[in-house]
C-alpha positions, 0 to 999 in steps of 0.5 A: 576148883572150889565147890560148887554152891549150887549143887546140891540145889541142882540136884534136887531140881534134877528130882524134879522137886519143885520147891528146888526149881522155885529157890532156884529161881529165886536165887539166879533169876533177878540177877539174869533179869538185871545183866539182860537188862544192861544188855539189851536195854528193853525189859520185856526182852530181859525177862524172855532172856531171863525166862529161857536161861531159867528153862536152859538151867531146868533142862541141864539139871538132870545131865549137869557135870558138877566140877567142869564149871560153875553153875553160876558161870554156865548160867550168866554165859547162857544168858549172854549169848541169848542177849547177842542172839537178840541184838544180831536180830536187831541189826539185821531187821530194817524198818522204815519207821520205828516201833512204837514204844510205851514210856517205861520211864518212872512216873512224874513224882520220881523226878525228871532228872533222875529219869534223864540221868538213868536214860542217859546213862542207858544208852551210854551202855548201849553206845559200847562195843558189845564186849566193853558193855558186857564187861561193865555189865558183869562187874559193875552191875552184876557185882562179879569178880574181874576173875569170875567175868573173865571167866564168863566171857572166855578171856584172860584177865588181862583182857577183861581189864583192858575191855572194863578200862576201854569201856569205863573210859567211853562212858566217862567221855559220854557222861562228862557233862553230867560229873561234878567238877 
């Protein structure tokens, strides 16, 4: 297995070096905050997703294994499985009237058009399978390898690939109207 980029930087946040626990922060929370996004589609819920895997990698610090895994596969997993905690909650919480949301669309000047395609193409994400969404997450949003998703999500590569094929086909076909001929 090839080094580990973040340990040195996980044991300084182990010291309880807070200038180690804010590049740490740095480092992995935005990318945490955007795979979170994609996943639950609702930002204030990304960023409690986000705020706990960060708290999750603070308390592993100090009993983290170097060499088992990648922090950074560790972390994303993490998150993940708080995003499926989150959306099995959704399932099983029936209301009779929907909550009511403030727009969080960009502000008229940005143009309606290009609020409609990202609202579109949000809830395209949405309409996946669980695992052909977080497959696409992973690779296409978080700019992984299909080896270092694969990983993530405890599949072969093979299986990633069939999930990222299966997944980019349904947006395609959820999308068509939208592409260019």
């Amino acid at each position: 297995m090839d080094s580990d980029p973040d340990e040195a930087l996980l044991a300084a946040v182990a010291q309880g070096d807070p200038a180690a626990v804010r590049a740490l922060a740095a480092r992995k929370l935005p990318r945490l905050l955007a795979l979170a996004g994609r996943m639950l589609g609702e930002a204030a819920e990304a960023e409690d997703v986000a705020q706990e895997a960060m708290i999750r990698a603070w308390r592993q610090a100090p009993i983290w294994k170097p060499g088992v895994a990648r922090f950074d596969t560790w972390l994303h997993r993490v998150t993940l499985n708080l995003c499926y905690d989150r959306l099995r909650r959704r399932r099983e919480i029936a209301t009779d009237h929907p909550p009511e949301q403030a727009d969080d669309g960009p502000a008229p000047d940005r143009g309606l058009e290009a609020a409609d395609v990202g609202r579109r193409v949000a809830a395209a994400m949405g309409a996946l399978p669980d695992r052909q969404r977080e497959a696409v997450a992973l690779c296409h949003y978080q700019d992984l390898t299909n080896i270092e998703a694969a990983a993530i999500m405890g599949v072969s590569v093979d299986a990633l690939e069939s999930l990222l094929s299966r997944g980019r086909r349904a947006l395609r076909a959820a999308l068509s109207d939208m592409m260019t001929p």
